[in-house]
mmCIF file of the N, C-alpha and C atoms, coordinates in Angstrom:
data_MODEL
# 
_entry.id   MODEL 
# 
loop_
_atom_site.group_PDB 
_atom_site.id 
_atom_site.type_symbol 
_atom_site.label_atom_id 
_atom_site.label_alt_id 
_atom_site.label_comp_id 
_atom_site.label_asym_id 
_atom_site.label_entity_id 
_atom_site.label_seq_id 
_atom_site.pdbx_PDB_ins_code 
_atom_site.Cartn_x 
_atom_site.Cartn_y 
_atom_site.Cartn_z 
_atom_site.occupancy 
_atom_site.B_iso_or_equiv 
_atom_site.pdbx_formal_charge 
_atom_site.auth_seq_id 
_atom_site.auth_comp_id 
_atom_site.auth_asym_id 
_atom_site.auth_atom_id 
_atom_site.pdbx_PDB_model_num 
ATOM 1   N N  . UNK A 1 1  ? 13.208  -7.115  14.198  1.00 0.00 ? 1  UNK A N  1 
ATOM 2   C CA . UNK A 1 1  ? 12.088  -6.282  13.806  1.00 0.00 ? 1  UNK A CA 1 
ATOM 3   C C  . UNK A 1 1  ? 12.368  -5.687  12.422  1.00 0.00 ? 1  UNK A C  1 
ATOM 4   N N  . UNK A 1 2  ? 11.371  -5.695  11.344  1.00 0.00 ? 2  UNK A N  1 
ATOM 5   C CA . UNK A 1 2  ? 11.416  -5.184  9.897   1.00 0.00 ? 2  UNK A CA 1 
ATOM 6   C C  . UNK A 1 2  ? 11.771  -3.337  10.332  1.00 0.00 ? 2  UNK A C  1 
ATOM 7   N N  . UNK A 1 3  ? 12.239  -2.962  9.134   1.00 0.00 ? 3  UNK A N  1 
ATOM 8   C CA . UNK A 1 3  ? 11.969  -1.662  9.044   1.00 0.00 ? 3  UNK A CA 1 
ATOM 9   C C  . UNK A 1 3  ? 11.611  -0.918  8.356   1.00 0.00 ? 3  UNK A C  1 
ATOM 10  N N  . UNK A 1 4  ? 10.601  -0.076  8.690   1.00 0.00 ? 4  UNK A N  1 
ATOM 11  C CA . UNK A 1 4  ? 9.726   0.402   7.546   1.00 0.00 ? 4  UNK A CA 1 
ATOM 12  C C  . UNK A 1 4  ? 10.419  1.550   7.221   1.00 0.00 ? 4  UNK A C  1 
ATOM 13  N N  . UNK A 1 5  ? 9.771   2.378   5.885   1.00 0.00 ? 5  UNK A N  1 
ATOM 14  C CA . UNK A 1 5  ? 10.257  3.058   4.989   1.00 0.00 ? 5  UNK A CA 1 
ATOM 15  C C  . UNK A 1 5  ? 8.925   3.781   4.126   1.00 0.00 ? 5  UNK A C  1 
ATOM 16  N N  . UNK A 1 6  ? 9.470   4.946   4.191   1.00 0.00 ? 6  UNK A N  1 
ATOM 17  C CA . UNK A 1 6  ? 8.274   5.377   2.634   1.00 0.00 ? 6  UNK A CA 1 
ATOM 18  C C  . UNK A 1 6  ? 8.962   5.642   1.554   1.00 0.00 ? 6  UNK A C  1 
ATOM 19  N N  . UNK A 1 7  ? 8.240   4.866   0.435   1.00 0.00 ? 7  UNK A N  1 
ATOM 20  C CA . UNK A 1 7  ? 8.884   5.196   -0.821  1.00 0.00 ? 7  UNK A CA 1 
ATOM 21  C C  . UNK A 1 7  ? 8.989   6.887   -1.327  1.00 0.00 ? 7  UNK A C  1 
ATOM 22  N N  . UNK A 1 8  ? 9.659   7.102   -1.603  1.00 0.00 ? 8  UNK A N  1 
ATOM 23  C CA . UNK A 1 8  ? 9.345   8.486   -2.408  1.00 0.00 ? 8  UNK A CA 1 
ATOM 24  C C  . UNK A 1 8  ? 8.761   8.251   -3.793  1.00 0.00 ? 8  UNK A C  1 
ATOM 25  N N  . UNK A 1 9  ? 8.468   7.594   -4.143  1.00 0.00 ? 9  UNK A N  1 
ATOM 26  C CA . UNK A 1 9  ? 8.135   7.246   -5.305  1.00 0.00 ? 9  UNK A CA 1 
ATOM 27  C C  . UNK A 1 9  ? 6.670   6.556   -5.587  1.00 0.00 ? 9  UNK A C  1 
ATOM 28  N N  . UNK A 1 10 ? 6.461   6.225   -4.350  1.00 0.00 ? 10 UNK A N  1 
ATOM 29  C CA . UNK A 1 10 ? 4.886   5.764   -4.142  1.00 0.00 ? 10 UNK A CA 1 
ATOM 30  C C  . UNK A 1 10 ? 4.215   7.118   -4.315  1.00 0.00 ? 10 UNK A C  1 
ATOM 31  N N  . UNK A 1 11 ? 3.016   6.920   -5.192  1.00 0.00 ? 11 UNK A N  1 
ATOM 32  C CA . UNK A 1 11 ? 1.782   7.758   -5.774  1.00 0.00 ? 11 UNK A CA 1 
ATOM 33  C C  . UNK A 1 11 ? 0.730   7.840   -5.371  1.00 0.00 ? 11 UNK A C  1 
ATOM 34  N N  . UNK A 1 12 ? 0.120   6.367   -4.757  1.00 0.00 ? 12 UNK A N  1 
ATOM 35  C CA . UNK A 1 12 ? -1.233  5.922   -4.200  1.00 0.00 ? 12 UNK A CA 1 
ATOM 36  C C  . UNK A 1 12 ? -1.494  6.807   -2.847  1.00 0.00 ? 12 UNK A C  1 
ATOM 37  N N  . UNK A 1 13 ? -2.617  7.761   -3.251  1.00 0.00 ? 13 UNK A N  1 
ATOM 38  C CA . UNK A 1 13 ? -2.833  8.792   -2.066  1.00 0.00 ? 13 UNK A CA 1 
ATOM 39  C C  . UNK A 1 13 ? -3.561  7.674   -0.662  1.00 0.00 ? 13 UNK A C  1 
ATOM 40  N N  . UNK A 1 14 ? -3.354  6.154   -0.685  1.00 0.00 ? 14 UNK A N  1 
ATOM 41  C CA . UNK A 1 14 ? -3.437  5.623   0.549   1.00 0.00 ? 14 UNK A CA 1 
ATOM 42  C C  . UNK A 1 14 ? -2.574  4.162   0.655   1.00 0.00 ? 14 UNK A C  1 
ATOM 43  N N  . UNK A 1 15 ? -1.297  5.026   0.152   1.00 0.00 ? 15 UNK A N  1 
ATOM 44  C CA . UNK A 1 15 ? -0.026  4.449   0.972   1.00 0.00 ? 15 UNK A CA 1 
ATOM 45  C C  . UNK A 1 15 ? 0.627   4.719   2.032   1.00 0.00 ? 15 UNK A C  1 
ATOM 46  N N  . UNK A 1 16 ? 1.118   4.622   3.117   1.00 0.00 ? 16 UNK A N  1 
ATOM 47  C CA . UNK A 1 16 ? 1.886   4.891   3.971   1.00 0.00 ? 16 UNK A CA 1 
ATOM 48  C C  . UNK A 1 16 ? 3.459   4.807   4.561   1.00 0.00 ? 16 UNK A C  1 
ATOM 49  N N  . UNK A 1 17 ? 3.737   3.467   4.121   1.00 0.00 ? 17 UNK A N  1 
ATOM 50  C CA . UNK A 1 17 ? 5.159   3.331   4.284   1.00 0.00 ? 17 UNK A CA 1 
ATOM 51  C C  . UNK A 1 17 ? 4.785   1.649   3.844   1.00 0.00 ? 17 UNK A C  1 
ATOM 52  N N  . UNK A 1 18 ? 6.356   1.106   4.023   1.00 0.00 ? 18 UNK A N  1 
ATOM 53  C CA . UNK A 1 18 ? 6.454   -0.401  3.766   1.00 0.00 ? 18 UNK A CA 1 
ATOM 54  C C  . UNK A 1 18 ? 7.235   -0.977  4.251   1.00 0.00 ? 18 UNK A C  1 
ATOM 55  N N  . UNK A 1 19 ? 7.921   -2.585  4.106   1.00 0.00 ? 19 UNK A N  1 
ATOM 56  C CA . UNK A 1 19 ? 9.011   -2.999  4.561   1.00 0.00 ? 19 UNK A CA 1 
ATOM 57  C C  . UNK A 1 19 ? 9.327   -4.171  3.426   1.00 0.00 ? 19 UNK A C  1 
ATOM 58  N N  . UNK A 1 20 ? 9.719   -4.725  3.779   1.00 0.00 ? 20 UNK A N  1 
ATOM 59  C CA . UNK A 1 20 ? 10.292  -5.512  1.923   1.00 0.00 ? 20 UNK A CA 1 
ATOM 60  C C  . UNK A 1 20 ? 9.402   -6.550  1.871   1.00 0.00 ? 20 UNK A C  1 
ATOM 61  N N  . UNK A 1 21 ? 8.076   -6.964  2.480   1.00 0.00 ? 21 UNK A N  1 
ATOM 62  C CA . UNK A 1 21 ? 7.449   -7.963  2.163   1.00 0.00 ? 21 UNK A CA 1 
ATOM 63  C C  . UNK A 1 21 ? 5.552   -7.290  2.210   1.00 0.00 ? 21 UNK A C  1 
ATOM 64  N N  . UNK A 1 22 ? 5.713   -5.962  2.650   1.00 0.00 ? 22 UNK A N  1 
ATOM 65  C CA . UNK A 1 22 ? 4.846   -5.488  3.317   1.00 0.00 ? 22 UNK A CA 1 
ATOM 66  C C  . UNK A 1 22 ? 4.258   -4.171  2.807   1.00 0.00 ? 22 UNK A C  1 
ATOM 67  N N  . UNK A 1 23 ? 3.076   -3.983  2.608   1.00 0.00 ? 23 UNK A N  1 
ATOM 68  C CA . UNK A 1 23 ? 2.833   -2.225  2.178   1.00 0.00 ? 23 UNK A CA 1 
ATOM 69  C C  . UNK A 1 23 ? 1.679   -2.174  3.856   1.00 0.00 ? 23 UNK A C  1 
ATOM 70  N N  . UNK A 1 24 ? 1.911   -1.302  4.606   1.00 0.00 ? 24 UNK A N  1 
ATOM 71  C CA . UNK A 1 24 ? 0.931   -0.510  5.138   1.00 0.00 ? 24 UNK A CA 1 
ATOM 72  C C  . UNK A 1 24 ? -0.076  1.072   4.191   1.00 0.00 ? 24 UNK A C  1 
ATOM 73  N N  . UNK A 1 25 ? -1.217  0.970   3.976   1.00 0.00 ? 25 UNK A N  1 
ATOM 74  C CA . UNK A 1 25 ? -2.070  1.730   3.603   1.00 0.00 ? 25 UNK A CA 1 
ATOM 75  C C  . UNK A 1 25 ? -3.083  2.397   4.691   1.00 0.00 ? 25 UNK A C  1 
ATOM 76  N N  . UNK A 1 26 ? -3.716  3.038   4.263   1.00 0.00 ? 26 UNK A N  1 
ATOM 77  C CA . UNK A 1 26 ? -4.614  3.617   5.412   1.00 0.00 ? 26 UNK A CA 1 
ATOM 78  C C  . UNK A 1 26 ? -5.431  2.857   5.608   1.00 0.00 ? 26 UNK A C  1 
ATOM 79  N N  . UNK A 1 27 ? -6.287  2.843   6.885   1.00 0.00 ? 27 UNK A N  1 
ATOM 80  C CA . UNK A 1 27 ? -7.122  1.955   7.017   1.00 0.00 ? 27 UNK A CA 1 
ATOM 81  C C  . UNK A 1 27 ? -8.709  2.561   6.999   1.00 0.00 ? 27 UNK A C  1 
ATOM 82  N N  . UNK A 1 28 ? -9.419  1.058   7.060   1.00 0.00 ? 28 UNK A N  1 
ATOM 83  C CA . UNK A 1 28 ? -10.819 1.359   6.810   1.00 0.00 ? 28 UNK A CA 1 
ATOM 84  C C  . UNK A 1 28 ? -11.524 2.647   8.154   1.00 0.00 ? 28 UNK A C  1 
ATOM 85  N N  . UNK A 1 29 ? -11.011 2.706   8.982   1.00 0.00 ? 29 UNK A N  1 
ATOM 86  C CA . UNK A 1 29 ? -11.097 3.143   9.958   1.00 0.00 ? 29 UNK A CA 1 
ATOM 87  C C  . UNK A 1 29 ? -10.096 4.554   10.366  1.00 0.00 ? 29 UNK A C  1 
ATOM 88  N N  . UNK A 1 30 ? -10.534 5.625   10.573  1.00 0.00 ? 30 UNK A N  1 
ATOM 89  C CA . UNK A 1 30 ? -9.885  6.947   11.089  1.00 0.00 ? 30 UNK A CA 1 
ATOM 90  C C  . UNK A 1 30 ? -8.917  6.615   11.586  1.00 0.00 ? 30 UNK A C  1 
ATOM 91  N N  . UNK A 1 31 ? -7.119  6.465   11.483  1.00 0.00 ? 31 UNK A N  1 
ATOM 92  C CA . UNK A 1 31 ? -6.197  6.596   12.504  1.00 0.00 ? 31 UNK A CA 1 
ATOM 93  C C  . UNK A 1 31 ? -5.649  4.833   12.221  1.00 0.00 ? 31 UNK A C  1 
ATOM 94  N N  . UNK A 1 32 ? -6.096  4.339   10.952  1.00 0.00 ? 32 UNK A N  1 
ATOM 95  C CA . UNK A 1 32 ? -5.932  2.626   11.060  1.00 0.00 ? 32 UNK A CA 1 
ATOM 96  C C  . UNK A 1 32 ? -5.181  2.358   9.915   1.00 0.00 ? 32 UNK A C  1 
ATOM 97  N N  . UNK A 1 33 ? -4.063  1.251   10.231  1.00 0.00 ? 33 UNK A N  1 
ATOM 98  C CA . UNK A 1 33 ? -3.847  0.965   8.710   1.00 0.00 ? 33 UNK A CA 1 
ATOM 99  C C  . UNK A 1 33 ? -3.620  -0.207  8.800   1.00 0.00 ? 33 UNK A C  1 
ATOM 100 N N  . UNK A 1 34 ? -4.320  -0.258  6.976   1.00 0.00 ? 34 UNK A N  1 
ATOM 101 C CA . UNK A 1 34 ? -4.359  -1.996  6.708   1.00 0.00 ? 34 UNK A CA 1 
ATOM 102 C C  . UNK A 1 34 ? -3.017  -2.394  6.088   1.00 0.00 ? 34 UNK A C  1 
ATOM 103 N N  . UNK A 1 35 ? -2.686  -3.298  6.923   1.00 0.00 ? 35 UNK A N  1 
ATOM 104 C CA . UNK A 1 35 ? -1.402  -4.167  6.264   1.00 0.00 ? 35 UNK A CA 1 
ATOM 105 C C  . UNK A 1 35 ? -1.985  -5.469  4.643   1.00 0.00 ? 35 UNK A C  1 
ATOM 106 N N  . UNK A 1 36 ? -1.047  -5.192  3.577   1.00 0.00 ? 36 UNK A N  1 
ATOM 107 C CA . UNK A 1 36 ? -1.066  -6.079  2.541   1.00 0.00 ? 36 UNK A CA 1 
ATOM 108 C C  . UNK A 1 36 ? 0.274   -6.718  2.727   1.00 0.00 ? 36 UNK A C  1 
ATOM 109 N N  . UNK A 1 37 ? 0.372   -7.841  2.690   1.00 0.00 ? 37 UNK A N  1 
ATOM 110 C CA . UNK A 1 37 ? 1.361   -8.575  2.985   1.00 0.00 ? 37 UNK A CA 1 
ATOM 111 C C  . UNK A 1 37 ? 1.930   -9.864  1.520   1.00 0.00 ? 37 UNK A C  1 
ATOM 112 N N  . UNK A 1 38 ? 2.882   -10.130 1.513   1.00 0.00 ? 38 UNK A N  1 
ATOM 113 C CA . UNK A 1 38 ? 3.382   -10.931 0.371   1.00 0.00 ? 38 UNK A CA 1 
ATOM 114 C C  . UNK A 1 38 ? 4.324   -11.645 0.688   1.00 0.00 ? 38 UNK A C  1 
ATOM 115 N N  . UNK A 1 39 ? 4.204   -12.702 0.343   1.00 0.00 ? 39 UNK A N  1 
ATOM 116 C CA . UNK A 1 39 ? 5.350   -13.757 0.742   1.00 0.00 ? 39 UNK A CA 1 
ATOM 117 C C  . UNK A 1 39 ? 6.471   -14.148 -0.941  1.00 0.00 ? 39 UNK A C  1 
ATOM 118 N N  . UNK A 1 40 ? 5.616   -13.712 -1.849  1.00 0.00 ? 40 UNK A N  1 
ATOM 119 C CA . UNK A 1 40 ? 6.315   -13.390 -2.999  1.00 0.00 ? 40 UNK A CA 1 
ATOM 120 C C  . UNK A 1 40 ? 5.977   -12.711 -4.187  1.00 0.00 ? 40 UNK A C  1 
ATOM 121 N N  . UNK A 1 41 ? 6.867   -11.614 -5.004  1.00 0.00 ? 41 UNK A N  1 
ATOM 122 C CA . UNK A 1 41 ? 6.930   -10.958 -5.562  1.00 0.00 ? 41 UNK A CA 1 
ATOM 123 C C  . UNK A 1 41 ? 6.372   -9.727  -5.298  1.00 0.00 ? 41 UNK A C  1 
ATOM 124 N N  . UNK A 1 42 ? 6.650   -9.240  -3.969  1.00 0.00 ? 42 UNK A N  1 
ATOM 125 C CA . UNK A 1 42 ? 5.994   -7.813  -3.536  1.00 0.00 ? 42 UNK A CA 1 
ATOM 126 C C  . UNK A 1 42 ? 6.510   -6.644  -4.425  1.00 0.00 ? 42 UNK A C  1 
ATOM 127 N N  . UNK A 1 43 ? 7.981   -6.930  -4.930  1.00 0.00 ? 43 UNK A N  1 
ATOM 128 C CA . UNK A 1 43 ? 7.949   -5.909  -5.836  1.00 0.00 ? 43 UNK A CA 1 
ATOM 129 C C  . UNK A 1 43 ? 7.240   -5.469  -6.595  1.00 0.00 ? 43 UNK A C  1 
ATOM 130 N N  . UNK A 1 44 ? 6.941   -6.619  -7.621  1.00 0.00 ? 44 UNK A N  1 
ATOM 131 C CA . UNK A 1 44 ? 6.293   -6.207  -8.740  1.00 0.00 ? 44 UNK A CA 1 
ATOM 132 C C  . UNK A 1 44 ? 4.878   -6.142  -7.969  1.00 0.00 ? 44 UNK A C  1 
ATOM 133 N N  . UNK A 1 45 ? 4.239   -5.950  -7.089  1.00 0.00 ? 45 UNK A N  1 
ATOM 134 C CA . UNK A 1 45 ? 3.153   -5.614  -6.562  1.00 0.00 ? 45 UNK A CA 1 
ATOM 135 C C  . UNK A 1 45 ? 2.912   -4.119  -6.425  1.00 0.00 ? 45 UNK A C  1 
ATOM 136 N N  . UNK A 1 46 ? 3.910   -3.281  -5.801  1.00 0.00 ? 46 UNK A N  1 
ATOM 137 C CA . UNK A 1 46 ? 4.148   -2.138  -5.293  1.00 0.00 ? 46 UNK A CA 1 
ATOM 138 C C  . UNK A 1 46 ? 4.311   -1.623  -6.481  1.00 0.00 ? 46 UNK A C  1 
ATOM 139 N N  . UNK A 1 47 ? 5.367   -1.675  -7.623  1.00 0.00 ? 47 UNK A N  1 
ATOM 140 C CA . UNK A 1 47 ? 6.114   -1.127  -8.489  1.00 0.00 ? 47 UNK A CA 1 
ATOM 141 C C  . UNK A 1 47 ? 4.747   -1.037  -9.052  1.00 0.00 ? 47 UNK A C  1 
ATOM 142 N N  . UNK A 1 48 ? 3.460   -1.810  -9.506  1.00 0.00 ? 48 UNK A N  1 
ATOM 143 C CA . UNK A 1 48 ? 2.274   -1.946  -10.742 1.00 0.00 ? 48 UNK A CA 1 
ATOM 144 C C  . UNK A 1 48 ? 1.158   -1.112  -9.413  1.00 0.00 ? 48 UNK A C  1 
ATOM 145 N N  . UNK A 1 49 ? 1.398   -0.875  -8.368  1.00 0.00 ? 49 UNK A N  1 
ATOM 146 C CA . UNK A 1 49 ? -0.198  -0.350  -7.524  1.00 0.00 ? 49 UNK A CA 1 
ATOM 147 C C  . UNK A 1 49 ? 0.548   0.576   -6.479  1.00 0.00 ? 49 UNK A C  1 
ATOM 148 N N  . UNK A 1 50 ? 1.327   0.731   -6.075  1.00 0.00 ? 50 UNK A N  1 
ATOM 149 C CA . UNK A 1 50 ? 1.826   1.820   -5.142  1.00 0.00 ? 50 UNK A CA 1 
ATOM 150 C C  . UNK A 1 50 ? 2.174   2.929   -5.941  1.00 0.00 ? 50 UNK A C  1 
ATOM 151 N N  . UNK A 1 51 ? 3.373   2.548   -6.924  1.00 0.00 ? 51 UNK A N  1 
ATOM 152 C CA . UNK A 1 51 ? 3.804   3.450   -7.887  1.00 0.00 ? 51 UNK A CA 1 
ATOM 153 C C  . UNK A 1 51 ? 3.616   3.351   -9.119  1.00 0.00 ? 51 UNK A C  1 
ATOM 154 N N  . UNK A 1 52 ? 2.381   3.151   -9.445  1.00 0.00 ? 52 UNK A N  1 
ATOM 155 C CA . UNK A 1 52 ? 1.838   3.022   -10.481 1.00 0.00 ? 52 UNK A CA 1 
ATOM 156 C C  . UNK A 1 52 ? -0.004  3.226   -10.812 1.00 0.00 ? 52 UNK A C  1 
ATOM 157 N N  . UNK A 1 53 ? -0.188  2.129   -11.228 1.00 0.00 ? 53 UNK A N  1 
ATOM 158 C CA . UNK A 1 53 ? -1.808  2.246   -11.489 1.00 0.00 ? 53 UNK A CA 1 
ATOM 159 C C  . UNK A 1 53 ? -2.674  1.755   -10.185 1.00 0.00 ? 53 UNK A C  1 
ATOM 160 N N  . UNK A 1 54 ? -2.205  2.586   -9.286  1.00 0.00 ? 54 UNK A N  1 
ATOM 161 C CA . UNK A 1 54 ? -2.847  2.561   -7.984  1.00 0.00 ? 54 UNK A CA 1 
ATOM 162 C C  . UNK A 1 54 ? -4.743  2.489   -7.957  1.00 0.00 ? 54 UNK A C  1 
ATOM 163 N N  . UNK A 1 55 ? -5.559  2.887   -8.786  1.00 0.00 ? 55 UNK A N  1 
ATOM 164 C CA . UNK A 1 55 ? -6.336  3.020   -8.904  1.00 0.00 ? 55 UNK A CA 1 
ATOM 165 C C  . UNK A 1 55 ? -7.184  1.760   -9.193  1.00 0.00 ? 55 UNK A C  1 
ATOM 166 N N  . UNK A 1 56 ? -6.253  0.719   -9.262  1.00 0.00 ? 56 UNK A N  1 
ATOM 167 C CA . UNK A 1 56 ? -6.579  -0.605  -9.714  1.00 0.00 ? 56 UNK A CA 1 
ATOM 168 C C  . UNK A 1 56 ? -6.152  -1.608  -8.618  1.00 0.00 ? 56 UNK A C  1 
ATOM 169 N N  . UNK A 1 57 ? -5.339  -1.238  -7.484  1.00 0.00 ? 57 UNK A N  1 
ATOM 170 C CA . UNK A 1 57 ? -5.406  -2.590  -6.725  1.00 0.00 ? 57 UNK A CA 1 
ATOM 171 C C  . UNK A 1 57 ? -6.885  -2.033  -5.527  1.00 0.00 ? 57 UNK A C  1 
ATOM 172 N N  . UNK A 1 58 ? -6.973  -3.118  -5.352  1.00 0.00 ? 58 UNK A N  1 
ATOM 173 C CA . UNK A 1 58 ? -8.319  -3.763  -4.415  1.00 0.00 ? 58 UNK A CA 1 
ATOM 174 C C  . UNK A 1 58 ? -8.105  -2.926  -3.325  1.00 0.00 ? 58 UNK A C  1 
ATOM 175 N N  . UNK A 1 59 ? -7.152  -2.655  -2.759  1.00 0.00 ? 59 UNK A N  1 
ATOM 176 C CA . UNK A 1 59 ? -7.038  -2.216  -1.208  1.00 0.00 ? 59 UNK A CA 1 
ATOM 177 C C  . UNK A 1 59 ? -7.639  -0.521  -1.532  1.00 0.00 ? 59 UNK A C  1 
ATOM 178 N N  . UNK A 1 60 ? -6.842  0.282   -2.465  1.00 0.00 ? 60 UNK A N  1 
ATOM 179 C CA . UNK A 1 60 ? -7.610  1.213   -3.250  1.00 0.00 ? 60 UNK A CA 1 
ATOM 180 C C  . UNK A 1 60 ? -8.619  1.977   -3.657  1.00 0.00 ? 60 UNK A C  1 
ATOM 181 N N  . UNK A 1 61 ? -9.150  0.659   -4.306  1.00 0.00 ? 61 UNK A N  1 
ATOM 182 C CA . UNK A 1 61 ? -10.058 1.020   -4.419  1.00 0.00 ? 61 UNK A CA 1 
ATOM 183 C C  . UNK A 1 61 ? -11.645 0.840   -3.755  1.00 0.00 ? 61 UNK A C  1 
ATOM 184 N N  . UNK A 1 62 ? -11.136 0.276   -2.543  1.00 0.00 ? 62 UNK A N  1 
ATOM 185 C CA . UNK A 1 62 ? -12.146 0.016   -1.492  1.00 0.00 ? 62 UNK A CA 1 
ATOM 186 C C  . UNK A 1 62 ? -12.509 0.593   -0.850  1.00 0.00 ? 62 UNK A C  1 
ATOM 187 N N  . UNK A 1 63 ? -10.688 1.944   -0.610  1.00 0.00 ? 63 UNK A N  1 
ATOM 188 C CA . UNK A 1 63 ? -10.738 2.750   0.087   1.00 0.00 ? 63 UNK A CA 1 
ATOM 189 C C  . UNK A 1 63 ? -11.629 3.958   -0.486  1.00 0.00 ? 63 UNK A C  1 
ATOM 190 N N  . UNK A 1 64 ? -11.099 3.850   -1.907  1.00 0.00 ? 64 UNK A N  1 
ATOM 191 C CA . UNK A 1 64 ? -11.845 4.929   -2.661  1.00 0.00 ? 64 UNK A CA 1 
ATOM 192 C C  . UNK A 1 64 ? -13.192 5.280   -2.340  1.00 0.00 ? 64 UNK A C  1 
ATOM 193 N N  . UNK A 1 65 ? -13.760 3.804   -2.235  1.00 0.00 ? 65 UNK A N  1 
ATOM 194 C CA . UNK A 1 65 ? -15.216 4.123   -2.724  1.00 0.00 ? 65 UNK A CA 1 
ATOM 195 C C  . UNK A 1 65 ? -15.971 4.444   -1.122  1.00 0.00 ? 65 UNK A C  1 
ATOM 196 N N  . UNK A 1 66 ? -15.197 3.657   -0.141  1.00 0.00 ? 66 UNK A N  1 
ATOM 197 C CA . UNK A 1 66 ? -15.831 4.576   1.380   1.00 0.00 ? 66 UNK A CA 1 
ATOM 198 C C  . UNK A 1 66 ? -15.352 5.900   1.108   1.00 0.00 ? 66 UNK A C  1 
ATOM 199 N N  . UNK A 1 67 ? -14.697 6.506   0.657   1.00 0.00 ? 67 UNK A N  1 
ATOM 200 C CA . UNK A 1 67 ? -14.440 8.377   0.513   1.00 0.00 ? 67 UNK A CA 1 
ATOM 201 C C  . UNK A 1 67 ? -15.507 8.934   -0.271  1.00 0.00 ? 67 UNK A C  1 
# 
């Protein structure tokens, strides 16, 4: 079984925790979270939208715009 983790360093007010291939975010739904998943280069995924210009990945800003 993976083990998850929260970055301290994650910014994106709908991150939740992760695991090294994996970001969980909040979900579309009260109490839900959507898994983004990567089979390669999740770093540089997280490092440019978790802890970074969060405002720009898709999961984000999808969430954004149902708020």
């Amino acid at each position: 079984m993976a083990r998850h983790y929260v970055s301290p360093a994650a910014i994106c007010p709908f991150y939740k925790m992760e695991e090294t291939t994996k970001v969980y975010c909040k979900g579309v739904e009260e109490g839900a979270l959507s898994i983004q998943s990567w089979k390669t280069d999740a770093k540089a995924y997280k490092d440019r939208y978790c802890k970074g210009a969060w405002a720009r990945c898709p999961v984000a800003r999808m969430l954004f715009d149902k708020e």
